[in-house]
N, CA, C and O atoms as a GROMACS GRO file, in nm:
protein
  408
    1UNK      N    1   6.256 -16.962   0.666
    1UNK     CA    2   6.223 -16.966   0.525
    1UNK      C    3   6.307 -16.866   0.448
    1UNK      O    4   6.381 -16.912   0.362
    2UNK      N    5   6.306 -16.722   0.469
    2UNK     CA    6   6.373 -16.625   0.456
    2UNK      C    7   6.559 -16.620   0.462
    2UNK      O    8   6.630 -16.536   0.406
    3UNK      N    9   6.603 -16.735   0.545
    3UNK     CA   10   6.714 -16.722   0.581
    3UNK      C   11   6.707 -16.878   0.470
    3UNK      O   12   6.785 -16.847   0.380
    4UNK      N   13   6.675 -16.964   0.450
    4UNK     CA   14   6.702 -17.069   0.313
    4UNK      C   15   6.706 -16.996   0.190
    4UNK      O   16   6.771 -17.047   0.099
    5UNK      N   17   6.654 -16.898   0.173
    5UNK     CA   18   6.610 -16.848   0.053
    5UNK      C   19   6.748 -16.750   0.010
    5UNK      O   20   6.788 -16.735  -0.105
    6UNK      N   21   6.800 -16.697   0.116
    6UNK     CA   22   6.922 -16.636   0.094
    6UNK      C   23   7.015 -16.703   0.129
    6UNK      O   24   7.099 -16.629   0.180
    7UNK      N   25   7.056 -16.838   0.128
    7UNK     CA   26   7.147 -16.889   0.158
    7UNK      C   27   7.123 -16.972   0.024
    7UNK      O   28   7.231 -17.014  -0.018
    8UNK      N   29   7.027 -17.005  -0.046
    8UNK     CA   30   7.048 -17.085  -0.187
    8UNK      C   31   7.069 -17.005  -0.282
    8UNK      O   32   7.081 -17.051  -0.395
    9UNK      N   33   7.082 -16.815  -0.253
    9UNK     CA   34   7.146 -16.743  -0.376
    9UNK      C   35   7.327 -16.704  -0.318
    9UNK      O   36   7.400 -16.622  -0.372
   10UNK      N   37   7.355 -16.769  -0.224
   10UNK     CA   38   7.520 -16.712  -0.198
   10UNK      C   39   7.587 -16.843  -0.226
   10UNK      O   40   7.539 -16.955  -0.212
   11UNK      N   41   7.674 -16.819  -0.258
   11UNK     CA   42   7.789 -16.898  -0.289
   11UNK      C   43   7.878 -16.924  -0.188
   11UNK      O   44   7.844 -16.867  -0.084
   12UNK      N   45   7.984 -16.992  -0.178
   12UNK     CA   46   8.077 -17.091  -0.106
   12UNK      C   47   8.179 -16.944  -0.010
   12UNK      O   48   8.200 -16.921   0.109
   13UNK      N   49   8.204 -16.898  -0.094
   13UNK     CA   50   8.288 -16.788  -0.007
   13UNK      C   51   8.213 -16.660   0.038
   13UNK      O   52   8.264 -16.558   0.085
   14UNK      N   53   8.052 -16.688   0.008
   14UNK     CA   54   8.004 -16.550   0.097
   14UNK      C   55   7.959 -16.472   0.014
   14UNK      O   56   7.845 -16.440   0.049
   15UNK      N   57   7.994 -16.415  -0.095
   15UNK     CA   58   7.957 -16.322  -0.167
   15UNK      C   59   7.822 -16.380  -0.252
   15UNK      O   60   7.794 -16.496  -0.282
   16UNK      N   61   7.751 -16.260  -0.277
   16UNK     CA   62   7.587 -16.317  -0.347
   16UNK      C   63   7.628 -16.379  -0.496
   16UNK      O   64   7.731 -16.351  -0.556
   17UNK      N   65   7.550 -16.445  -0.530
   17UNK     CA   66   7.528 -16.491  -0.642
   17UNK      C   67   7.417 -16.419  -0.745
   17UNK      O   68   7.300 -16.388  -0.726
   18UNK      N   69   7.514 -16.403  -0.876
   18UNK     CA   70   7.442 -16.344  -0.964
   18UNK      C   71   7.302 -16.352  -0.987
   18UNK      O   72   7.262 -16.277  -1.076
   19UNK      N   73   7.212 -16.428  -0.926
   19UNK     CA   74   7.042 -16.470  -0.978
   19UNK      C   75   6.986 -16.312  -0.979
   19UNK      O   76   6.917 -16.257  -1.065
   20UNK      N   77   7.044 -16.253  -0.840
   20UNK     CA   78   6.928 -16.160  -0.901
   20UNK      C   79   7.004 -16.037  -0.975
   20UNK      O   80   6.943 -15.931  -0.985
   21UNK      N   81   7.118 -16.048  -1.020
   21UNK     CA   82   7.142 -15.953  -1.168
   21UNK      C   83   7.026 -16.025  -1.272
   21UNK      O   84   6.937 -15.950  -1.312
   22UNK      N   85   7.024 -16.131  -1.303
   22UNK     CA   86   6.927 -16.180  -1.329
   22UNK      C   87   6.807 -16.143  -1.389
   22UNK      O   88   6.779 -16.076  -1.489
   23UNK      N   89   6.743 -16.203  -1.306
   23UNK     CA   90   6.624 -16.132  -1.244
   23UNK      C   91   6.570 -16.003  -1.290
   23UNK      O   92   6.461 -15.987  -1.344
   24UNK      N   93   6.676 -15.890  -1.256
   24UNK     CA   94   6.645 -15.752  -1.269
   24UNK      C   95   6.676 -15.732  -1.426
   24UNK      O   96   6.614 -15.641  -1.482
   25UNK      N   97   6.763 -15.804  -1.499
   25UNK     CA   98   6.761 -15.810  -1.642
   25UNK      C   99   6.632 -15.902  -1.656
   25UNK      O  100   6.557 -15.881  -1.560
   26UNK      N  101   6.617 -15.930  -1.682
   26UNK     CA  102   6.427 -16.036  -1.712
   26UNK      C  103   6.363 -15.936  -1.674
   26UNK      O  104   6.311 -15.870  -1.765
   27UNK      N  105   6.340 -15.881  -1.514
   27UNK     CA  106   6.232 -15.795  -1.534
   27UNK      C  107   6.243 -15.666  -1.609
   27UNK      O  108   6.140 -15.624  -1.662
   28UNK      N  109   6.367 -15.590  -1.623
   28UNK     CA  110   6.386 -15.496  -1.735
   28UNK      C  111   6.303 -15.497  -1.880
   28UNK      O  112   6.228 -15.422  -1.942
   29UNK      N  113   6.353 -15.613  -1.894
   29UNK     CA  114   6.313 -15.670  -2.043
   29UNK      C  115   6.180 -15.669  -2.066
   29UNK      O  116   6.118 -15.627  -2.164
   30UNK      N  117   6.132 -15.733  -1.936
   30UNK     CA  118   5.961 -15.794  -1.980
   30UNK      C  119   5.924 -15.596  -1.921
   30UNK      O  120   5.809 -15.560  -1.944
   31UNK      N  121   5.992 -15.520  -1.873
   31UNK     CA  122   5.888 -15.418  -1.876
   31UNK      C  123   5.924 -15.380  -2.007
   31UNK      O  124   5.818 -15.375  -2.069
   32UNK      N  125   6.024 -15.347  -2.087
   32UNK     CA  126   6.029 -15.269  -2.230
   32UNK      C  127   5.976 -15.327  -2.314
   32UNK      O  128   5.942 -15.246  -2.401
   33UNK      N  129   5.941 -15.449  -2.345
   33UNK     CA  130   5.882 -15.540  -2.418
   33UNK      C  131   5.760 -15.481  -2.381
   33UNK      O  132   5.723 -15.406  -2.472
   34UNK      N  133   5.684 -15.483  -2.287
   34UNK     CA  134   5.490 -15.453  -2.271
   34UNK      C  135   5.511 -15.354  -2.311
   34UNK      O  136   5.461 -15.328  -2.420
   35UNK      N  137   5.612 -15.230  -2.229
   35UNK     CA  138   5.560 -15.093  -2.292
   35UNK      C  139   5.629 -15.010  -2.375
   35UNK      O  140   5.644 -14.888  -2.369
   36UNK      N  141   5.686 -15.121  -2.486
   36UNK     CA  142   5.748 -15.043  -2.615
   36UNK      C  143   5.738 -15.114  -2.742
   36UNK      O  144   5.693 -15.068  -2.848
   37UNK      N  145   5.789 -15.244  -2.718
   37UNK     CA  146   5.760 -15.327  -2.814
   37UNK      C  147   5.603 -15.386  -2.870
   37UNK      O  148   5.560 -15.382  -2.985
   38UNK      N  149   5.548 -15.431  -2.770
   38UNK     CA  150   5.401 -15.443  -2.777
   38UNK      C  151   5.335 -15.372  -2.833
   38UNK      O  152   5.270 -15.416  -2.927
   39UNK      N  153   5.325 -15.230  -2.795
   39UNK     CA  154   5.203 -15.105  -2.885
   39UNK      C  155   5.296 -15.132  -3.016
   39UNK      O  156   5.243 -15.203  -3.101
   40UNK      N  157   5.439 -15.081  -3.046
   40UNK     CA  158   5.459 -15.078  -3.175
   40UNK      C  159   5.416 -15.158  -3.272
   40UNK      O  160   5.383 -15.124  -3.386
   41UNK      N  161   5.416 -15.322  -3.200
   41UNK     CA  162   5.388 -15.405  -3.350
   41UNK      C  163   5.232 -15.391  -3.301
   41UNK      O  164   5.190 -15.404  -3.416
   42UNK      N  165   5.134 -15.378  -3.238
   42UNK     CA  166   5.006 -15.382  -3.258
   42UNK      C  167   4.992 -15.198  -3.368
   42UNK      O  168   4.920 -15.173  -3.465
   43UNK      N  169   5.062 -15.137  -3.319
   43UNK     CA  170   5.017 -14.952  -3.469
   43UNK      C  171   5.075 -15.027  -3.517
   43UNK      O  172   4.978 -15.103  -3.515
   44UNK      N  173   5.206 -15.131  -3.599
   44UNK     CA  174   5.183 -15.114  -3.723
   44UNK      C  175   5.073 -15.219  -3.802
   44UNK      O  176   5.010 -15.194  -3.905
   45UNK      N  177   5.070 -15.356  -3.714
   45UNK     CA  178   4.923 -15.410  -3.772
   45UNK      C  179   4.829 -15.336  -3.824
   45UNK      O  180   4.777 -15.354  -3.934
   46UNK      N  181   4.799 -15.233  -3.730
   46UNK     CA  182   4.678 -15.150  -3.755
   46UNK      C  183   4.716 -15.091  -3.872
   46UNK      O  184   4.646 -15.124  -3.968
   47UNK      N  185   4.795 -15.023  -3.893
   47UNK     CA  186   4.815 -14.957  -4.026
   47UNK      C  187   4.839 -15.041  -4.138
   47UNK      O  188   4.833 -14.993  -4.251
   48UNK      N  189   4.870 -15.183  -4.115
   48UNK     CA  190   4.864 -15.286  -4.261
   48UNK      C  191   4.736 -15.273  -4.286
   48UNK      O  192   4.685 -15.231  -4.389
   49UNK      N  193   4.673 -15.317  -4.170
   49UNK     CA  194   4.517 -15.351  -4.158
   49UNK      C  195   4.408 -15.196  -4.254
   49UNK      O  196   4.300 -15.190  -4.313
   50UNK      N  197   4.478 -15.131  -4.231
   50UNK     CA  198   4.400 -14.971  -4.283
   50UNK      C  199   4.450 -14.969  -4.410
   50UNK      O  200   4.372 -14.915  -4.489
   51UNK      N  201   4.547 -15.007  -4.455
   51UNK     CA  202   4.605 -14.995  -4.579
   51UNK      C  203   4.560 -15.114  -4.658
   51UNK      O  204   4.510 -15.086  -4.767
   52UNK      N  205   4.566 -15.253  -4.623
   52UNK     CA  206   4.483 -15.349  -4.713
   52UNK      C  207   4.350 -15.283  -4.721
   52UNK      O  208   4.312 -15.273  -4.837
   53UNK      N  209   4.264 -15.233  -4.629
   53UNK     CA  210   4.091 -15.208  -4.628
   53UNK      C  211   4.108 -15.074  -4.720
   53UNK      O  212   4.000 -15.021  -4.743
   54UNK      N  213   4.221 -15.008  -4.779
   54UNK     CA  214   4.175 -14.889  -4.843
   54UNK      C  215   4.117 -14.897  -4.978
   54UNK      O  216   4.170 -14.991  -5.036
   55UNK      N  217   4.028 -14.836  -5.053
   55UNK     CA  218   3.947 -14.862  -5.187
   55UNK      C  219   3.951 -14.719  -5.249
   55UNK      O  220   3.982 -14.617  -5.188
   56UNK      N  221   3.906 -14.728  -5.411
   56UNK     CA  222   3.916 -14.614  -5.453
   56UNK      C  223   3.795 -14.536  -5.368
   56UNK      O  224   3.717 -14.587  -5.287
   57UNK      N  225   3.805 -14.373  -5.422
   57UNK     CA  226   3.768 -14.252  -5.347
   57UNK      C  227   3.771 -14.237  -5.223
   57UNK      O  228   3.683 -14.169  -5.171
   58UNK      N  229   3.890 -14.305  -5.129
   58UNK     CA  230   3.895 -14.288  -5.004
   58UNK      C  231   4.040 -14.198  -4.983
   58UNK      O  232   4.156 -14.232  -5.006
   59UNK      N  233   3.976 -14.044  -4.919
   59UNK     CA  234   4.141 -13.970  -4.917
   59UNK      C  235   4.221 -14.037  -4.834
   59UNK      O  236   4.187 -14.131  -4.761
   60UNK      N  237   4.343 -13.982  -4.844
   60UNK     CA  238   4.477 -14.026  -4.731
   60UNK      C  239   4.565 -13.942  -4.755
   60UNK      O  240   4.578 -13.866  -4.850
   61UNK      N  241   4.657 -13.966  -4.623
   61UNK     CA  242   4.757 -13.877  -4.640
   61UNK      C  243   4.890 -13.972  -4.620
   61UNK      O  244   4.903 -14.077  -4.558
   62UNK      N  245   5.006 -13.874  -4.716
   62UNK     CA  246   5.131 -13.969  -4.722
   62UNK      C  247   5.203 -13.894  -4.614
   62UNK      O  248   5.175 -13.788  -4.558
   63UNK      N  249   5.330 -14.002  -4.599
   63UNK     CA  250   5.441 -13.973  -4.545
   63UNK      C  251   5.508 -13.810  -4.535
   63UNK      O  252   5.556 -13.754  -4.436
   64UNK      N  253   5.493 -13.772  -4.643
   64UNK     CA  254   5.540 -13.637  -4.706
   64UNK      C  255   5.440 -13.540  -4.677
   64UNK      O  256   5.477 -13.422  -4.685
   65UNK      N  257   5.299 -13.566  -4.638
   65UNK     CA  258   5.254 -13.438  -4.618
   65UNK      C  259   5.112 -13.433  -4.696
   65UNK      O  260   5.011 -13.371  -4.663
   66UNK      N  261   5.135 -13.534  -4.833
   66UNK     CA  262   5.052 -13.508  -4.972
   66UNK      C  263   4.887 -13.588  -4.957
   66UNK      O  264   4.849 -13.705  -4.956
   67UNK      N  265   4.830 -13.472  -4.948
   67UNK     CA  266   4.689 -13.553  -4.918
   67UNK      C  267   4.622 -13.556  -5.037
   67UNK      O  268   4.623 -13.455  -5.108
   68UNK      N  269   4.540 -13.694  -5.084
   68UNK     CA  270   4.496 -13.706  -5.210
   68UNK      C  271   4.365 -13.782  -5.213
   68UNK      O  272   4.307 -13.784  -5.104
   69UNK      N  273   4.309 -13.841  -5.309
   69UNK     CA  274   4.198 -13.936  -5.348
   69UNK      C  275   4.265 -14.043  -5.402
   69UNK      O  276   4.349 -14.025  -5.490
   70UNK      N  277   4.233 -14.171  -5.354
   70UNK     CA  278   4.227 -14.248  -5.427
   70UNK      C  279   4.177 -14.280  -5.563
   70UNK      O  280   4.059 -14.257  -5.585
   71UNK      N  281   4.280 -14.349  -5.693
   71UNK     CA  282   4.166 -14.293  -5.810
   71UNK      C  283   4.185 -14.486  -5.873
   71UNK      O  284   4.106 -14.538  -5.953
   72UNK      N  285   4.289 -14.549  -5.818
   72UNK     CA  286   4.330 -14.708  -5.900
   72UNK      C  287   4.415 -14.743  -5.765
   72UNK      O  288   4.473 -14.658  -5.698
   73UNK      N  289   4.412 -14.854  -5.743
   73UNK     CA  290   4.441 -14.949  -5.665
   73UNK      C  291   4.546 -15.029  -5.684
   73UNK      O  292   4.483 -15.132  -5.656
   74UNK      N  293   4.670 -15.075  -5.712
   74UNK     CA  294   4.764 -15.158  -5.754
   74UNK      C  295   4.787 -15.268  -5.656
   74UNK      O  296   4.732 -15.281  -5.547
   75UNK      N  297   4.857 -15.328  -5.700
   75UNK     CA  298   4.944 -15.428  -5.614
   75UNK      C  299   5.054 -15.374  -5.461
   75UNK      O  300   5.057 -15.394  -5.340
   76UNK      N  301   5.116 -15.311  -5.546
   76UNK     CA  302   5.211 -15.213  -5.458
   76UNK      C  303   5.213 -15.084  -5.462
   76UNK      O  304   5.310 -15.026  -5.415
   77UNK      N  305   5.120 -15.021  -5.514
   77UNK     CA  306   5.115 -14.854  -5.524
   77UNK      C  307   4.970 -14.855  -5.540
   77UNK      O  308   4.896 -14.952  -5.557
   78UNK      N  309   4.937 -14.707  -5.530
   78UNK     CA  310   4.822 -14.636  -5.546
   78UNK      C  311   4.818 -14.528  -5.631
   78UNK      O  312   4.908 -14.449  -5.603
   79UNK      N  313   4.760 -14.497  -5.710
   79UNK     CA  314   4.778 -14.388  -5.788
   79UNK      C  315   4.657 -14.262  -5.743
   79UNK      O  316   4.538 -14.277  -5.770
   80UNK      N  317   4.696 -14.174  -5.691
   80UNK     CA  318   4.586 -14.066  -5.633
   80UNK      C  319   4.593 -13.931  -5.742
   80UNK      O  320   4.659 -13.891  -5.838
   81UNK      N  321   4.451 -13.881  -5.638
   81UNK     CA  322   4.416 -13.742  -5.702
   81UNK      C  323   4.474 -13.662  -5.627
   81UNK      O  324   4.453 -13.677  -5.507
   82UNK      N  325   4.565 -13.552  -5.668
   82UNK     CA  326   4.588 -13.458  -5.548
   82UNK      C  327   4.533 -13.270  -5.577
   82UNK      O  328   4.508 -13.216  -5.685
   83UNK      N  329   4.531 -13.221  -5.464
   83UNK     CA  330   4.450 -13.088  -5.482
   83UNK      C  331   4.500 -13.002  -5.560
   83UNK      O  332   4.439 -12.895  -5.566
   84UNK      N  333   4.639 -13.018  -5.654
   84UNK     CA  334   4.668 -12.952  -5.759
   84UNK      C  335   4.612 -12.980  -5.896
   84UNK      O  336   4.617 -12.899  -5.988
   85UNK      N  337   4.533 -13.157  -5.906
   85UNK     CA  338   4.474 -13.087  -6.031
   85UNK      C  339   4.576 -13.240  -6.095
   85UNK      O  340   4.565 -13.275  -6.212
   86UNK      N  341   4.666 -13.312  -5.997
   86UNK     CA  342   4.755 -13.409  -6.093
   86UNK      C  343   4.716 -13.526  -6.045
   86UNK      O  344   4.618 -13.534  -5.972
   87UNK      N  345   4.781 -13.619  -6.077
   87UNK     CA  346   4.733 -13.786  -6.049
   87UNK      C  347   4.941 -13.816  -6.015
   87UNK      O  348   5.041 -13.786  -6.080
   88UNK      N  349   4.923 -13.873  -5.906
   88UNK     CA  350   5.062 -13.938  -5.858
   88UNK      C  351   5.043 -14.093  -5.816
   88UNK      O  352   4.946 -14.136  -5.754
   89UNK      N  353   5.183 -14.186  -5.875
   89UNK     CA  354   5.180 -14.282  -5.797
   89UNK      C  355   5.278 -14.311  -5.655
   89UNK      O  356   5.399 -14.289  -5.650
   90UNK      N  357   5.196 -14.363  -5.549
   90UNK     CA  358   5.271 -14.346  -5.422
   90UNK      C  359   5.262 -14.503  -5.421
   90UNK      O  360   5.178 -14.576  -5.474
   91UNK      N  361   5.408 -14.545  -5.320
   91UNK     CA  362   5.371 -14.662  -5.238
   91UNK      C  363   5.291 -14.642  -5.152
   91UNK      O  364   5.258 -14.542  -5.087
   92UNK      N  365   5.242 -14.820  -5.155
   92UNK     CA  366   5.154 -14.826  -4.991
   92UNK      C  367   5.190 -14.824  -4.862
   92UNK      O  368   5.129 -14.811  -4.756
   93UNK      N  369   5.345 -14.844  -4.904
   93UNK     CA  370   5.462 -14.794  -4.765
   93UNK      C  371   5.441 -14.657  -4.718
   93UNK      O  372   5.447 -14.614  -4.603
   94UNK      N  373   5.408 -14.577  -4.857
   94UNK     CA  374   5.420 -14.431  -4.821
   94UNK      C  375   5.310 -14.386  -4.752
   94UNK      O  376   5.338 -14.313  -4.657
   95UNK      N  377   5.188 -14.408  -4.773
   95UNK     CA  378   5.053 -14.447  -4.641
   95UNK      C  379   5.075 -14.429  -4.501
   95UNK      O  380   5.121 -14.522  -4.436
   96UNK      N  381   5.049 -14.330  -4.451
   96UNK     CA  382   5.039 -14.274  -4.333
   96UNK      C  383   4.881 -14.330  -4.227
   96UNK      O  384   4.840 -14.386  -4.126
   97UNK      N  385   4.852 -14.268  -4.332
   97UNK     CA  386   4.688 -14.283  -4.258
   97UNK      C  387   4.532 -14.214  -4.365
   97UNK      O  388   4.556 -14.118  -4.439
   98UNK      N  389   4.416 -14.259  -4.362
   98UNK     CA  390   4.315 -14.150  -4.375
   98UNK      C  391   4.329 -14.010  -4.322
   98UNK      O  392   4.397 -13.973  -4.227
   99UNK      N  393   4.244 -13.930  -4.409
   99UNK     CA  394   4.255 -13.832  -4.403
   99UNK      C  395   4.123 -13.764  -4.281
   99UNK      O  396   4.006 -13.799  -4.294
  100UNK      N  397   4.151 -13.703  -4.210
  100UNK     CA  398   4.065 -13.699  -4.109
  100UNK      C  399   3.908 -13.590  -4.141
  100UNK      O  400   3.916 -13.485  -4.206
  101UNK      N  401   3.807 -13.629  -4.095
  101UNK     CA  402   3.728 -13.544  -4.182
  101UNK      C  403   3.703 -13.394  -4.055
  101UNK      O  404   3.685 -13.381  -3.934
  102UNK      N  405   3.715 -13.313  -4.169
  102UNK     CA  406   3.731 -13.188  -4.110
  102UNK      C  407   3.546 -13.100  -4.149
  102UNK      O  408   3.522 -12.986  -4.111
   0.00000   0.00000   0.00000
């Protein structure tokens, strides 16, 4: 069985046949795919998913650092409260995450 099985990956003059370069490219792939590609697009779902569910008076923190209140809701921005006392508009790109309660 063993000796068919290596005789349907060699070729005419002896030398192996590429299948299992192959092979070891496919399985490369399918491992970086489960454990790189996979989590990434499931965090960023999650973070669409956290960013559509956000409503006014819910804090967050941006990209930059800037943690605020929600005060108006837009289409494509948010306009927050921040601990200086001002009102800014951020994208919802700029959305990191909630603010963790301390």
């Amino acid at each position: 069985m063993m000796n068919t099985f290596v005789l349907f990956f060699q070729d005419a003059s002896g030398g192996g046949f590429p299948w299992s370069m192959v092979f070891m490219m496919l399985a490369i792939f399918g491992i970086f795919y489960f454990l790189v590609i996979l989590p990434q697009k499931r965090q960023k779902q999650q973070l669409q998913d956290m960013i559509a569910a956000l409503k006014i008076n819910d804090e967050i923190v941006t990209v930059g650092g800037v943690i605020g209140t929600i005060k108006e809701v837009r289409e494509t921005s948010f306009i927050i409260y921040s601990a200086d006392k001002s009102f800014l508009e951020i994208g919802k790109s700029a959305v990191v995450g909630r603010r963790a309660e301390s």
